[in-house]
C-alpha positions as CSV (number, residue, x, y, z in Angstrom):
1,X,6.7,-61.1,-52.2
2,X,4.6,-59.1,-50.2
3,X,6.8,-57.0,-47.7
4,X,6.6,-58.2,-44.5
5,X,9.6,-56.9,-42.8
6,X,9.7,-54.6,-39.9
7,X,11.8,-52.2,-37.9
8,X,12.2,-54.4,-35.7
9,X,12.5,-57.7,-37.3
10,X,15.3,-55.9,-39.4
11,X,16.4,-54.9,-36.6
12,X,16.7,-58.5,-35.0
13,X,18.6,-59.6,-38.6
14,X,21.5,-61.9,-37.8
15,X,24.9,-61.4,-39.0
16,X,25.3,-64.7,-39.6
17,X,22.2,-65.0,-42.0
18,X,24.3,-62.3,-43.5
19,X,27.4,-63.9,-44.5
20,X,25.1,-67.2,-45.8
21,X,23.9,-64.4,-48.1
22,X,26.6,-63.1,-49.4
23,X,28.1,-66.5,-49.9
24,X,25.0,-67.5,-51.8
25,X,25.4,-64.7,-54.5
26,X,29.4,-65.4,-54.8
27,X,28.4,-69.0,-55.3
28,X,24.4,-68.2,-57.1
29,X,24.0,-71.7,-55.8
30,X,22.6,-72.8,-52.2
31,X,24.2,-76.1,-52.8
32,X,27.7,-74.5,-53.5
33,X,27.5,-71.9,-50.6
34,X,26.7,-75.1,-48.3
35,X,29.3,-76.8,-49.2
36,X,31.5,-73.7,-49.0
37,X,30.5,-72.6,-45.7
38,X,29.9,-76.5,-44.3
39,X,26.5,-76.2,-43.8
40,X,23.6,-78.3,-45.0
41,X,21.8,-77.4,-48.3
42,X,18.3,-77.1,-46.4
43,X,20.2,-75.3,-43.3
44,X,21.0,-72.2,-46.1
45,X,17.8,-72.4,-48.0
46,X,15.8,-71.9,-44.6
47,X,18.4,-69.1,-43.7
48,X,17.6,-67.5,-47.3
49,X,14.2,-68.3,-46.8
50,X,13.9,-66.0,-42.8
51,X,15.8,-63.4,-44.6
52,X,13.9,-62.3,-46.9
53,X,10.9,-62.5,-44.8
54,X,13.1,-60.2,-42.0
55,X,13.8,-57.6,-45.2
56,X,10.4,-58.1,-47.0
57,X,11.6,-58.4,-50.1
58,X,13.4,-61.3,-52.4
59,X,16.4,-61.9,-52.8
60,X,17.0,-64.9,-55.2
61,X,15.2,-65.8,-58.2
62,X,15.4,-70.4,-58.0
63,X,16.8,-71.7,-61.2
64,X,17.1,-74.9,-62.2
65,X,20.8,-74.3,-62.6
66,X,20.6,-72.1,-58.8
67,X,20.0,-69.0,-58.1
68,X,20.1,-65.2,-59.5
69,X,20.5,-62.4,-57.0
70,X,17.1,-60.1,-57.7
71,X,18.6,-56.4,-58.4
72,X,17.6,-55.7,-54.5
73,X,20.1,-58.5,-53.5
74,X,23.1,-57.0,-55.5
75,X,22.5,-53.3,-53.8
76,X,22.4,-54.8,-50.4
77,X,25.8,-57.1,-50.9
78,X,27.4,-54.3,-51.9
79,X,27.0,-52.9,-48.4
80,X,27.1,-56.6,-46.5
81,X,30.3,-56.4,-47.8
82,X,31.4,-53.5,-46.0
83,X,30.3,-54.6,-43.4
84,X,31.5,-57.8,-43.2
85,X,35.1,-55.9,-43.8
86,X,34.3,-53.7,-40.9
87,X,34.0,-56.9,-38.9
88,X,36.8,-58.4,-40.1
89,X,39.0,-55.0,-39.3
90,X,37.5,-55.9,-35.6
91,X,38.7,-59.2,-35.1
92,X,42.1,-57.6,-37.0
93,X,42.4,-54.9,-34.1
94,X,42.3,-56.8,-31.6
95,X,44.2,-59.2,-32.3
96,X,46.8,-56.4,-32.7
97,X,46.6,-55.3,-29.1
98,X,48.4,-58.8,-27.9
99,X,52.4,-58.2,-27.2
100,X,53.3,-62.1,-27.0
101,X,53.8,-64.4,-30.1
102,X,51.2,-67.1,-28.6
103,X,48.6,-68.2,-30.7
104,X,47.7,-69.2,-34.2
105,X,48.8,-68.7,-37.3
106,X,47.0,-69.8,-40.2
107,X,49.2,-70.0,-43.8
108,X,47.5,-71.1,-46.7
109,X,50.3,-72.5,-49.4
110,X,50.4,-74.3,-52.6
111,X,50.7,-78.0,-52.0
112,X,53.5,-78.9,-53.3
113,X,56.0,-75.7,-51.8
114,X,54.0,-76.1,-48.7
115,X,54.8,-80.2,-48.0
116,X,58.8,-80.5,-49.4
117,X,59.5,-76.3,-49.0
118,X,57.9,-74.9,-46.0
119,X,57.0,-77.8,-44.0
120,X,60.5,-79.2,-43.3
121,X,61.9,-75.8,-42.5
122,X,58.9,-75.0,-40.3
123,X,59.6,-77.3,-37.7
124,X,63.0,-75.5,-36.3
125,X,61.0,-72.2,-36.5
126,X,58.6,-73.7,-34.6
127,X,61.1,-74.5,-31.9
128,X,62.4,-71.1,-32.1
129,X,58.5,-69.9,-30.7
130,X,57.3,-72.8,-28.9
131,X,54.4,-70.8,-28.2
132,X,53.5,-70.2,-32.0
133,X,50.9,-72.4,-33.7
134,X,51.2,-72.4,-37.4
135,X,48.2,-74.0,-38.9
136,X,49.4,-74.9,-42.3
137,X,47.3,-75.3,-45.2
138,X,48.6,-77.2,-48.4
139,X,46.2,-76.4,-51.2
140,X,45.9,-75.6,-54.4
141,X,43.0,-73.4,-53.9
142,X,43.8,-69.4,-53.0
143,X,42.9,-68.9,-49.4
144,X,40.7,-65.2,-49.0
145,X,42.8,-63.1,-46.7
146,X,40.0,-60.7,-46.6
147,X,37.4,-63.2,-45.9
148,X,40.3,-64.5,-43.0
149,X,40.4,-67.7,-44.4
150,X,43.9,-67.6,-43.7
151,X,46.1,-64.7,-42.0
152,X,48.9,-65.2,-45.0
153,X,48.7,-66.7,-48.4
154,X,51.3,-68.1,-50.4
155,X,50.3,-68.8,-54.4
156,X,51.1,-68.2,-58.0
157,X,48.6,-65.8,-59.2
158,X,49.0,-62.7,-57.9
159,X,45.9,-61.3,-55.7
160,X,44.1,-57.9,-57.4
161,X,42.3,-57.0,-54.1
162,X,43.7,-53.3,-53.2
163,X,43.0,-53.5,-49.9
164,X,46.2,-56.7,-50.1
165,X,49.3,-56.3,-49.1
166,X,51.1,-58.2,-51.7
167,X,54.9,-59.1,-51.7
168,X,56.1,-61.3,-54.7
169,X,58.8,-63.7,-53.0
170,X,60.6,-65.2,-55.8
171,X,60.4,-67.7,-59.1
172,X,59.1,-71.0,-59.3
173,X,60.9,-73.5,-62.1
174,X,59.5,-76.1,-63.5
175,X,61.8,-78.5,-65.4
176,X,61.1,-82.0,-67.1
177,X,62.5,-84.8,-64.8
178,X,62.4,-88.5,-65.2
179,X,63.6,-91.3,-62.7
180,X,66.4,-93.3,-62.9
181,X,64.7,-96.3,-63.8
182,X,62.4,-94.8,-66.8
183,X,66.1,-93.4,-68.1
184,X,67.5,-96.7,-68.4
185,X,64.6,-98.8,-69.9
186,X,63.1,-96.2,-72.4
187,X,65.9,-94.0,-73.0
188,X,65.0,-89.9,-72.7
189,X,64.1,-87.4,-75.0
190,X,66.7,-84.9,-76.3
191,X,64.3,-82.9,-78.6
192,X,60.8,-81.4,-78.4
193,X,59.7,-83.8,-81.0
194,X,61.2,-86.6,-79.1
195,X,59.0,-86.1,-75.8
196,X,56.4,-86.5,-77.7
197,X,56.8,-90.5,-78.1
198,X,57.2,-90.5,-74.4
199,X,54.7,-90.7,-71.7
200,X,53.5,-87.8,-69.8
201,X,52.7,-87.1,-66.1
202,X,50.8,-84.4,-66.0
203,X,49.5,-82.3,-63.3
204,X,45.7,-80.2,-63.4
205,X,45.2,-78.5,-60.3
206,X,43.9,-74.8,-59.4
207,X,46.7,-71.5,-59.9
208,X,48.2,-73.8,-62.8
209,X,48.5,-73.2,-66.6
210,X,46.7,-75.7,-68.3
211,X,48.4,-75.1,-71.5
212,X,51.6,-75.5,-70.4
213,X,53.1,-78.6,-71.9
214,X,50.9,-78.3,-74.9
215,X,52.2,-74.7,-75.4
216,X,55.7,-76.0,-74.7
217,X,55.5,-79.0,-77.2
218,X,53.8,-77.3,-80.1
219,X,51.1,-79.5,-80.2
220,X,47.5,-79.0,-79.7
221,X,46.8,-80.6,-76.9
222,X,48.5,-83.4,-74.7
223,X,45.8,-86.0,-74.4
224,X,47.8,-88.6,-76.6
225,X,50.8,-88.6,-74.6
226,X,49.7,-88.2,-71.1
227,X,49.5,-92.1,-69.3
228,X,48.4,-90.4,-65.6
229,X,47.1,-87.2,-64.2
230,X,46.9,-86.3,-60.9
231,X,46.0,-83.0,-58.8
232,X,48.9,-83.2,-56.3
233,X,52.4,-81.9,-56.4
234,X,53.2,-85.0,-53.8
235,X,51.5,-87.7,-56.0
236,X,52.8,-86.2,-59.5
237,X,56.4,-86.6,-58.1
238,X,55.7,-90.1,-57.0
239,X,54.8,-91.3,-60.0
240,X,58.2,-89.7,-62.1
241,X,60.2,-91.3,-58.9
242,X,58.2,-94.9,-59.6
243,X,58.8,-94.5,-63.3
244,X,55.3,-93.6,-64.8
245,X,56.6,-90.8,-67.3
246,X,58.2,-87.4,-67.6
247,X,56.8,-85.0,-65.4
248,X,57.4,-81.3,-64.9
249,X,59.2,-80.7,-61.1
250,X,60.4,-77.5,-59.2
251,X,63.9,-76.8,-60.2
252,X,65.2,-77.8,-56.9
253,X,64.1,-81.0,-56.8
254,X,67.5,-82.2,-57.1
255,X,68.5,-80.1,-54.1
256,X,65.7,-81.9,-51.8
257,X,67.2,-85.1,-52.6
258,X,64.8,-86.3,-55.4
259,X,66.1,-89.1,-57.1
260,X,65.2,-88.2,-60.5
261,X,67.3,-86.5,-63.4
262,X,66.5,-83.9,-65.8
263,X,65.4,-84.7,-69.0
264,X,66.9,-81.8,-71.1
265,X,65.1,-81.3,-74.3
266,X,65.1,-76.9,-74.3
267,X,62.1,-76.0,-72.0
268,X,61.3,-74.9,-69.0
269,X,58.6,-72.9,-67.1
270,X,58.3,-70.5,-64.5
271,X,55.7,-68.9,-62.1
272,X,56.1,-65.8,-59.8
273,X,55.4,-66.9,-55.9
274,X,53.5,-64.2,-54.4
275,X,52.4,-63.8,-50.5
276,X,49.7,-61.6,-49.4
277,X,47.8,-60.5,-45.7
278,X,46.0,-57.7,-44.8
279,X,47.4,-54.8,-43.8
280,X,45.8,-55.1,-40.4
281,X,47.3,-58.3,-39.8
282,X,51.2,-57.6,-40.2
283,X,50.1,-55.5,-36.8
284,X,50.0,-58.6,-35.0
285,X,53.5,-59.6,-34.1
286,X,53.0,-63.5,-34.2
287,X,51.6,-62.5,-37.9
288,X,54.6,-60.6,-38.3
289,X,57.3,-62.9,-37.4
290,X,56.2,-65.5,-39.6
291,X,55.4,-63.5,-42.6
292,X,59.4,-61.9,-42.1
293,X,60.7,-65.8,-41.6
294,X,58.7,-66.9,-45.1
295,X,60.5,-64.1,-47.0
296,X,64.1,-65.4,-45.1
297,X,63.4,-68.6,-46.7
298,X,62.6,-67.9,-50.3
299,X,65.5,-65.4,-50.4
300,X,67.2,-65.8,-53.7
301,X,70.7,-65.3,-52.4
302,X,70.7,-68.3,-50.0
303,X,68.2,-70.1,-52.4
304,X,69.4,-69.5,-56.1
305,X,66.6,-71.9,-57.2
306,X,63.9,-69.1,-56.2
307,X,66.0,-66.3,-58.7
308,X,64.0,-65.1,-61.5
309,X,66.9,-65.9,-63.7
310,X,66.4,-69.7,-64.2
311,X,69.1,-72.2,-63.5
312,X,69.7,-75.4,-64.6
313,X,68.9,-78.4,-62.0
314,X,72.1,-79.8,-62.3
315,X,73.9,-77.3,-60.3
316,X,71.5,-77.6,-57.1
317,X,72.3,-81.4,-56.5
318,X,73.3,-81.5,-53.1
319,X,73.3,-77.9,-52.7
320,X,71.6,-77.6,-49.4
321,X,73.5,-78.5,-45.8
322,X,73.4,-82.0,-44.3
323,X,70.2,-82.5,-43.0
324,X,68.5,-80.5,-45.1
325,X,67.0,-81.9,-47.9
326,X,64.0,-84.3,-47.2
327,X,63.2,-87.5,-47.5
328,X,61.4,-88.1,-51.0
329,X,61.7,-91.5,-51.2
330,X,62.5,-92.6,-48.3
331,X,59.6,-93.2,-46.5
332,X,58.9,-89.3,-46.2
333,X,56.5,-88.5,-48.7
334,X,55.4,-92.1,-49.8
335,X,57.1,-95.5,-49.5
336,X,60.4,-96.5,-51.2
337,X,60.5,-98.2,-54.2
338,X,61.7,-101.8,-54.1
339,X,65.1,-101.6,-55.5
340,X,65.1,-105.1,-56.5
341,X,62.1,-104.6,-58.6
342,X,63.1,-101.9,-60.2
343,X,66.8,-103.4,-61.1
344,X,65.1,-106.8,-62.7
345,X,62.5,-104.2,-65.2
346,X,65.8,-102.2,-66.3
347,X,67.7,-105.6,-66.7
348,X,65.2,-107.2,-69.3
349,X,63.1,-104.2,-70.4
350,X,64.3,-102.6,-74.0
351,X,63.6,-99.5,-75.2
352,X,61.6,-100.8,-77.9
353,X,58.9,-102.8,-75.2
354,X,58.0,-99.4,-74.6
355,X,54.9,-97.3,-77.0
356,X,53.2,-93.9,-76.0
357,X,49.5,-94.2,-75.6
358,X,48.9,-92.6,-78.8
359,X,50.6,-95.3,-80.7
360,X,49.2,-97.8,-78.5
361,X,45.7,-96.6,-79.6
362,X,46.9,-96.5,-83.3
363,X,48.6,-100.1,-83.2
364,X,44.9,-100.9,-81.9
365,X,43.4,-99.9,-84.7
366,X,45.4,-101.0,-86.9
C-alpha cells in the first residue's frame, strides 16, 4: 500500500477505529471481532479499511481463514493497548471520585453459582442499597476486567493478568447425583465400573475440564455412556432431577433443596473459585461493597461446602436457615415434575428395562 497518511489525517484517527483494531488481531477474523464487538462484518472491514488509509500502511494480510496482523500491526497494538488501558484508568478514576453507592455494578459469574448461589442471596443485599444496581451476568465465558467488561469477575480459572487483583474465595465440589426416581427404577452404581453401565449427563461448557469424568472413570473417553449434554449448570440439573442420568452437581446441592441423592461410588471433583477487578475499581465504594459482601458469602465457616477440604453431601441436607434454600423444582428454575408420572414409571419399570447407550448400540448390531 502506497502511504497515504498524513499528520493530520493521523491526527484525526478515531479511538473507536482503534479498539475495532485491536479486537480484530485478538480475534484475526473481521467476522469474529463483529460479532464480538456487535457490529456488522462490513461495518469492521470499512473501519479496517479508513485505517489504514489514515496510517498509510497495512495492517492485515485477508486469508481465506481471516486475517494476519502485518508486522506493523503487531508494533502498533502493542501501544493501542496502553492506551486503551490509560483510557480505561480514566473512566476507573472517576468513577472513584463518587461518595454514594448509587449506580451500577456489573458481576460476571459462572452460570450455575451465579443462578442457585448468588442470585437468591442478592436480592436482600439489594434491599440493603436500594440505590445499587447489580447487573448480573451468568456465563460461562470469563468476563475481561481490564477490557471493563465487567467491574468483578467470579470463575474457575484463575486470571494471569498482573495488573488483576485476584482473591481465590473458596472450593467448588462436584459430586455424582441422581434423582429419586432414576434410584428406584435402575438402581445406582456403587463402584467405578458400575457407572459405567449407567447413563451420563454430562456438561461441556467454557472454564470446565473436559476430561473430567473420563479421567475419573478410567476410561478413554465418555461418548458411550453419555445419553444428553448440555452447556448449562440450570439445564444439566434438570435433567438428573427429571431422571435422564447421573450427573456431576455442586456439593451443596442438597443444601439448596435439590431433590436428588448422591450416588456414592469414590469420586469427586473440585475447582478453586477465584474473583478478580482492577485495582482501580475496589476505589469505587459501590465496587467495594459488593466485592466485600461476595467474599461474606462464600465464607467457608458459615458455608462448609465452599472449604477446600471436601465434605460429603449428605451432611448439608437442610443445612441452610428456613427460607433459604431455593426452589429447584418447584417452579423456580424450571417446572415441577408430575409426581404422578413419575410414581407409575418407578411402579412398572425394572431395572433390567434399562441399557446404557453403548449396549444399546451393541444389541443393534448384534
Amino acid at each position: 500500500m502506497e502511504r497515504a497518511g498524513s499528520e493530520g489525517s493521523i491526527r484525526n484517527i478515531s479511538w473507536d477505529d482503534v479498539r475495532v483494531f485491536l479486537a480484530c488481531v485478538t480475534a484475526r477474523s473481521f467476522r469474529s471481532a463483529a460479532a464480538t464487538l456487535k457490529l456488522s462484518p462490513s461495518t469492521v472491514t470499512r473501519r479496517m479499511t479508513r485505517l489504514e488509509g489514515d496510517l498509510g500502511i497495512p495492517l492485515f494480510n485477508r486469508t481465506p481463514e481471516g486475517v494476519v496482523p502485518t508486522q506493523e500491526a503487531r508494533s502498533i497494538a502493542e501501544q493501542a493497548r496502553l492506551m486503551e488501558q490509560a483510557i480505561f484508568d480514566v473512566y476507573r478514576r472517576v468513577d472513584a471520585q463518587e461518595a454514594t453507592t448509587r449506580g451500577v455494578v456489573r458481576v460476571s459469574v459462572t452460570e450455575g453459582i451465579g443462578t442457585y448461589w448468588i442470585m437468591p442471596r442478592l436480592v436482600e443485599f439489594q434491599r440493603q442499597f436500594p440505590f445499587l444496581i447489580i447487573d448480573l451476568r451468568c456465563a460461562m465465558e470469563s468476563a475481561d476486567v481490564l477490557r471493563m467488561e465487567a467491574d468483578i469477575a467470579i470463575q474457575f480459572e484463575r486470571p494471569t493478568a498482573p495488573d488483576l487483583k485476584v482473591t481465590r474465595l473458596g472450593s467448588l465440589h462436584v459430586y455424582p447425583f441422581a434423582s429419586r426416581g432414576y434410584a428406584e427404577r435402575f438402581g445406582l452404581p456403587a463402584t467405578v465400573e458400575e457407572m459405567r453401565q449407567h447413563r451420563l449427563v454430562d456438561q461441556a461448557a467454557p472454564q470446565l475440564d473436559s476430561g473430567a469424568w473420563a479421567r475419573l472413570l478410567g476410561i478413554d473417553n465418555v461418548e458411550g455412556i453419555v445419553s444428553l449434554r448440555t452447556n448449562l449448570s440450570s439445564a444439566l440439573l434438570y435433567a438428573v432431577e427429571k431422571g435422564a442420568g447421573i450427573g456431576a452437581l455442586p456439593s451443596y446441592a442438597p443444601a439448596l433443596g435439590a431433590p436428588v441423592v448422591p450416588v456414592d461410588i469414590g469420586i469427586h471433583h473440585s475447582m478453586d473459585i477465584w474473583m478478580t477487578y482492577h485495582p482501580e475499581a475496589k476505589r469505587t465504594r459501590r465496587v467495594a461493597l459488593v466485592a466485600d459482601w461476595i467474599k461474606q458469602i462464600f465464607d467457608a465457616d458459615r458455608f462448609p461446602w465452599f472449604a477446600e477440604e471436601f465434605i460429603h453431601p449428605s451432611a448439608f441436607e437442610n443445612a441452610l436457615p428456613d427460607g433459604s434454600a431455593i426452589n429447584i423444582g418447584k417452579g423456580f428454575a424450571a417446572a415441577a415434575p408430575d409426581r404422578e408420572e413419575q410414581v407409575s414409571v418407578v411402579q412398572t419399570a425394572k431395572p433390567a428395562d434399562y441399557m446404557s447407550p453403548a449396549a444399546a448400540r451393541r444389541r443393534g448390531r448384534a
